[in-house]
C-alpha positions in Angstrom: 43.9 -34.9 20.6 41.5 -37.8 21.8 37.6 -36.9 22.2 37.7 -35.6 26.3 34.2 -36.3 26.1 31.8 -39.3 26.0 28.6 -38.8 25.9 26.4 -37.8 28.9 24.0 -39.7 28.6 26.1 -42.9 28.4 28.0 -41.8 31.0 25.2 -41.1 33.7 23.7 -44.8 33.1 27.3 -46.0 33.7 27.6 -44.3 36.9 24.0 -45.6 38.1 24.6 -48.9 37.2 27.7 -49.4 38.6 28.1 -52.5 41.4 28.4 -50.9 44.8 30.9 -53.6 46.4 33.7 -55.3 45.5 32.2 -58.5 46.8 28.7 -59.4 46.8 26.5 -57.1 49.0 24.9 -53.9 49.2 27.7 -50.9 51.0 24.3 -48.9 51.5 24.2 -50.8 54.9 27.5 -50.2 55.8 29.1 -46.8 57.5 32.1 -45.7 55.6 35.0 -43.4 56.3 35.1 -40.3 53.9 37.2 -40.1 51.0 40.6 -38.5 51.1 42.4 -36.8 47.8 42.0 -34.1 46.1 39.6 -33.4 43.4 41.5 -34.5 40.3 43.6 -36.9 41.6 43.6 -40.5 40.9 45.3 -43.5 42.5 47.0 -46.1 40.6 47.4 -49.6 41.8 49.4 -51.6 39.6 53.0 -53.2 40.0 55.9 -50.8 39.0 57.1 -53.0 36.2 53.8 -52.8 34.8 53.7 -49.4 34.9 56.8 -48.9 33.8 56.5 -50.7 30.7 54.1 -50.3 27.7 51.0 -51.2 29.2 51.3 -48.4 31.7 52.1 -45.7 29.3 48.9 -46.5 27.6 47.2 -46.0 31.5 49.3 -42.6 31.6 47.9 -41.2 28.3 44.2 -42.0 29.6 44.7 -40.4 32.7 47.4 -37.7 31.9 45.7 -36.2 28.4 45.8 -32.9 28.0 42.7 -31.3 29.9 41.3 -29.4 26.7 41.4 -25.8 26.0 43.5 -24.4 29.1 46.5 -21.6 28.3 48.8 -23.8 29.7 49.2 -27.6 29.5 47.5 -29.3 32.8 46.6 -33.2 32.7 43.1 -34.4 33.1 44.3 -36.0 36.5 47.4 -35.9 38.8 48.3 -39.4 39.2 49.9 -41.5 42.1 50.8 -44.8 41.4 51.6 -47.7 44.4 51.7 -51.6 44.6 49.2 -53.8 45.7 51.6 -54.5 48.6 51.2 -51.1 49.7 47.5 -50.8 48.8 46.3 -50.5 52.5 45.0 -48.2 55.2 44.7 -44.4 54.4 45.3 -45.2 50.6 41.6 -47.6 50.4 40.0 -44.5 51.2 41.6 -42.9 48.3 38.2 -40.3 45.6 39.3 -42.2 42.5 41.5 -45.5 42.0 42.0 -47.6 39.0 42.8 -51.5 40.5 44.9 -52.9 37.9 45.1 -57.2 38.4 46.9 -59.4 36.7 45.5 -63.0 37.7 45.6 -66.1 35.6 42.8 -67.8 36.8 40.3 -64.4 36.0 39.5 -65.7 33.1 38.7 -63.1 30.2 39.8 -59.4 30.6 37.5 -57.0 32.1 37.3 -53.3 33.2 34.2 -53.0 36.0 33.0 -49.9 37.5 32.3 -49.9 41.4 31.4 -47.6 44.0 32.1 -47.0 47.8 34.1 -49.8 47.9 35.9 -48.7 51.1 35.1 -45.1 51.4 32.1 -42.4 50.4 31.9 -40.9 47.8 34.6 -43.3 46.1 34.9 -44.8 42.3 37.1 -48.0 41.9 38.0 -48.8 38.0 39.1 -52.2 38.5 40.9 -54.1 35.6 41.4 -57.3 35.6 43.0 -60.1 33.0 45.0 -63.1 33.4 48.2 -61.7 31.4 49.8 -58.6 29.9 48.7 -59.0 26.3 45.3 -59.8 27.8 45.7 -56.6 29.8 47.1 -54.5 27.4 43.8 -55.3 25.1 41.3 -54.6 27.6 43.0 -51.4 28.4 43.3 -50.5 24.9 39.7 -51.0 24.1 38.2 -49.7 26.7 40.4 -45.7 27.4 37.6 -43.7 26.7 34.9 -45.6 28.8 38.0 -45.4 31.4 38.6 -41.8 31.0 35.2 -40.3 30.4 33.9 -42.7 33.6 36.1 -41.0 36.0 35.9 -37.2 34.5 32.1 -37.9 34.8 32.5 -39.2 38.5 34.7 -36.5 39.8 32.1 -33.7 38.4 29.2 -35.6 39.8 30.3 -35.7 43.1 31.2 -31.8 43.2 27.4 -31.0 41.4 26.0 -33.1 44.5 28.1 -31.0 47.0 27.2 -28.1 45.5 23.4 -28.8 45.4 23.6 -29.2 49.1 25.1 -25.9 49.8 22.9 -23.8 47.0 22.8 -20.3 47.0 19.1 -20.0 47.4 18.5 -16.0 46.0 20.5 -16.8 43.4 18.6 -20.0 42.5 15.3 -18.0 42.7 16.5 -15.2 40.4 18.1 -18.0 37.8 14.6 -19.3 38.2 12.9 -15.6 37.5 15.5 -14.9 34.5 16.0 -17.2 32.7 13.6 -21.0 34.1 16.9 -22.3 35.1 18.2 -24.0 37.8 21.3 -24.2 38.8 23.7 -25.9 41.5 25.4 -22.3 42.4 26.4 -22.9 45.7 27.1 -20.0 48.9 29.6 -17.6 47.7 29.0 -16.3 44.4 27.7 -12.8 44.5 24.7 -11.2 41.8 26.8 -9.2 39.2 24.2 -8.3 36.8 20.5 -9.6 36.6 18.2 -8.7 33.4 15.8 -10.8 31.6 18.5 -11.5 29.1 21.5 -11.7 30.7 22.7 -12.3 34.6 26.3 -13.0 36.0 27.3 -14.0 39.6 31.0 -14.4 40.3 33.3 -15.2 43.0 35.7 -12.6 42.7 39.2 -12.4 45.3 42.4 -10.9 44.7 44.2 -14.0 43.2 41.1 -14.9 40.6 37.5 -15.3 39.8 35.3 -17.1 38.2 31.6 -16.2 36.9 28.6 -17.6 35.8 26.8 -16.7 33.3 23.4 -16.8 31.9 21.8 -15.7 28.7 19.4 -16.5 25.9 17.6 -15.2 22.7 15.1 -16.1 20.4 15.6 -18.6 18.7 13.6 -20.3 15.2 14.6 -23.6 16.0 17.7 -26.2 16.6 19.8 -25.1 13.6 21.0 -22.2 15.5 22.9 -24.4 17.7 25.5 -24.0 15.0 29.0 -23.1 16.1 29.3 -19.6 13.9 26.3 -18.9 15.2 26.9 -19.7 19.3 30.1 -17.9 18.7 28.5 -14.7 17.3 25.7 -14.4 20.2 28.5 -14.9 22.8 30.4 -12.4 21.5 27.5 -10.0 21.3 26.4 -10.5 25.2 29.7 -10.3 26.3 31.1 -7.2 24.5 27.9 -5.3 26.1 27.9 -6.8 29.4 31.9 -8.1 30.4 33.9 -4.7 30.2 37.3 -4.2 31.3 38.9 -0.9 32.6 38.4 1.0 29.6 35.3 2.7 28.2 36.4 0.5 25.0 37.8 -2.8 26.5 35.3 -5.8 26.9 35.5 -9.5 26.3 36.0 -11.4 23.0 36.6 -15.1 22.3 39.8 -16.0 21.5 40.9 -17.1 18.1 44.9 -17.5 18.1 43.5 -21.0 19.7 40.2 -22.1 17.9 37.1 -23.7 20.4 36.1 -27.1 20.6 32.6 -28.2 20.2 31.5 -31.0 21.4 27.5 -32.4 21.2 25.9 -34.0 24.0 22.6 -35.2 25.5 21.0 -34.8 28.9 17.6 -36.5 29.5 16.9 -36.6 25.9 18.1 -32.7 25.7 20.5 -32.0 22.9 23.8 -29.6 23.9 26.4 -28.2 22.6 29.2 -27.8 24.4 32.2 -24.9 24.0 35.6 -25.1 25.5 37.6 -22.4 24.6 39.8 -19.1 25.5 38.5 -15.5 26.3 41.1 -12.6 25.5 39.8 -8.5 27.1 39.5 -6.4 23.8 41.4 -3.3 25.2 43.5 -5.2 27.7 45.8 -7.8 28.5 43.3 -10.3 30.6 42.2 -13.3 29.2 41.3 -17.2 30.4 39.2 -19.9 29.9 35.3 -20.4 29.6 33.2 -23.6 29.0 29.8 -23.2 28.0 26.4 -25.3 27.6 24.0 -24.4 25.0 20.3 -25.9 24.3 17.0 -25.0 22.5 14.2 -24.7 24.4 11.2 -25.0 21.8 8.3 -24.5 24.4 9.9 -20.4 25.0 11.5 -20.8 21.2 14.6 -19.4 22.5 18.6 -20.5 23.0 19.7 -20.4 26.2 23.6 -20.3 27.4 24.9 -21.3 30.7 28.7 -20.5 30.2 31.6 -20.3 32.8 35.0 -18.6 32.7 38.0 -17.9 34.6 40.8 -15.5 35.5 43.8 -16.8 37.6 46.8 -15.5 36.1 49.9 -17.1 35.9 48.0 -19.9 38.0 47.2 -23.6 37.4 43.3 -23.3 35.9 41.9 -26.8 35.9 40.4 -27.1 39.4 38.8 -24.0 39.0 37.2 -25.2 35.5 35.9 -28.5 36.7 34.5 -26.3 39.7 32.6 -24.5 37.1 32.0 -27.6 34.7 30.2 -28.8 38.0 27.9 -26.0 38.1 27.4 -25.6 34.0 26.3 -29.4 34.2 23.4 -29.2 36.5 21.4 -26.8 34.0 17.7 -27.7 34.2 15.1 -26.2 32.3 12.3 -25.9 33.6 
């Protein structure tokens, strides 16, 4: 499997540098229409022989790789291809569209990055080369900036929404906990609160999905090794995620081995976890994501981790809902 990931960091500066008009100007000044779509989806403009032939396979795997450790195969986006011709109206307002352009007098192949183009909050990936080997190249070259720039996008603009709408008990007993802040927004109810350990959850009928926070201490950096991450999360939540049973509690899936991935936030090292979660006991399971730093100035680990339970459900939006969350940590 491809790297899902490009490194934060990279990506943020990508996102605030990117031009804010197709054309020369500033869209700041302008008023524009709200963007339609779903979170997820992206719009592909391109010509239908292009994207019939080889150079729009390589688009598909960018845009249709496997979103990473769910129990059942989900793409990274749902995708909607049109022609230019058709490029008009409701479908300029579209979250997320790639402009794929094939014009000979563009000069060399390029990939640029712009925002609220024609709507707000909107990311256009526009490609442009002056030929199909030109285009095939640039495409080729550039699939993870492509990839990683619109998974980046898509959670920031959820983080921002979710900011606006925070839960703000919950923020202050994050903040008591744990000197953490978090974009938890109205809805998620305070499961368990301790100095080591709180959960909040949306919990329904169909699903729910929790947050949770907790942290030990910690000698230095080195414990940000996986076998190590793995062992504390298992620890926390065999004693605070039980099941129905006095002997059924939560346990991190092996049949399907984690990813780890490292990243850096504002000069803050993190390692990331995607993985599975089975019930000890039981017959629940689902997946989690979590984030975990060092904070020297406390000497402790913290861990901001989220998981899910939707059975026999489609999981991805709910993840990137709690991807959204797990990526505003602060420490403060």
């Amino acid at each position: 499997m491809k790297k899902y990931l490009v490194l934060i960091a990279f990506m943020m500066a990508m996102v605030a540098g990117c031009d804010t008009t197709v054309t020369k100007g500033d869209s700041s000044s302008r008023i524009l229409p709200n963007i339609t779509g779903g979170a997820g989806e992206v719009l592909v403009v391109i010509d239908k022989y292009i994207w019939d032939g080889e150079t729009g396979e390589m688009l598909k795997d960018i845009l249709k790789e496997e979103f990473p450790a769910l129990p059942q195969s989900e793409p990274l986006f749902d995708v909607t291809q049109i022609s230019a011709s058709s490029f008009d109206n409701m479908f300029r307002f579209h979250r997320s569209v790639v402009l794929v352009t094939l014009k000979e007098s563009a000069g060399e192949a390029d990939v640029r990055y712009r925002k609220n183009v024609w709507a707000r909050p909107q990311i256009v990936a526009q490609i442009i080369a002056p030929n199909i080997e030109a285009l095939k190249e640039v495409i080729r070259s550039n699939a993870d900036q492509i990839q990683g720039f619109l998974v980046q996008y898509d959670r920031q603009r959820l983080t921002e929404s979710y900011q606006e709408s925070k839960d703000l008990e919950i923020q202050k007993m994050m903040s008591e906990n744990h000197q953490v802040r978090l974009a938890i927004p109205r809805g998620y109810n305070i499961d368990v609160s301790t100095d080591d350990y709180s959960s909040v959850s949306i919990e329904t009928p169909e699903f729910s999905q929790v947050i949770h926070v907790y942290e030990y201490p910690a000698s230095g950096k080195l414990e940000l090794q996986s076998g190590k991450l793995l062992e504390k999360r298992n620890m926390f939540v065999k004693k605070y995620v039980k099941g129905p049973g006095d002997d059924s509690y939560m346990t991190t899936s092996m049949v399907y081995p984690p990813f780890f991935y490292d990243l850096k936030k504002d000069g803050i090292e993190i390692v990331e976890i995607r993985g599975l979660w089975d019930l000890e006991g039981g017959y629940m399971g689902g997946p989690f994501v979590s984030h975990s730093v060092y904070d020297q100035e406390r000497g402790r680990i913290v861990t901001v981790e989220g998981y899910v339970y939707f059975p026999n459900q489609k999981k991805r939006i709910k993840v990137r809902q709690l991807e959204a969350i797990i990526y505003s940590m602060e420490i403060f």
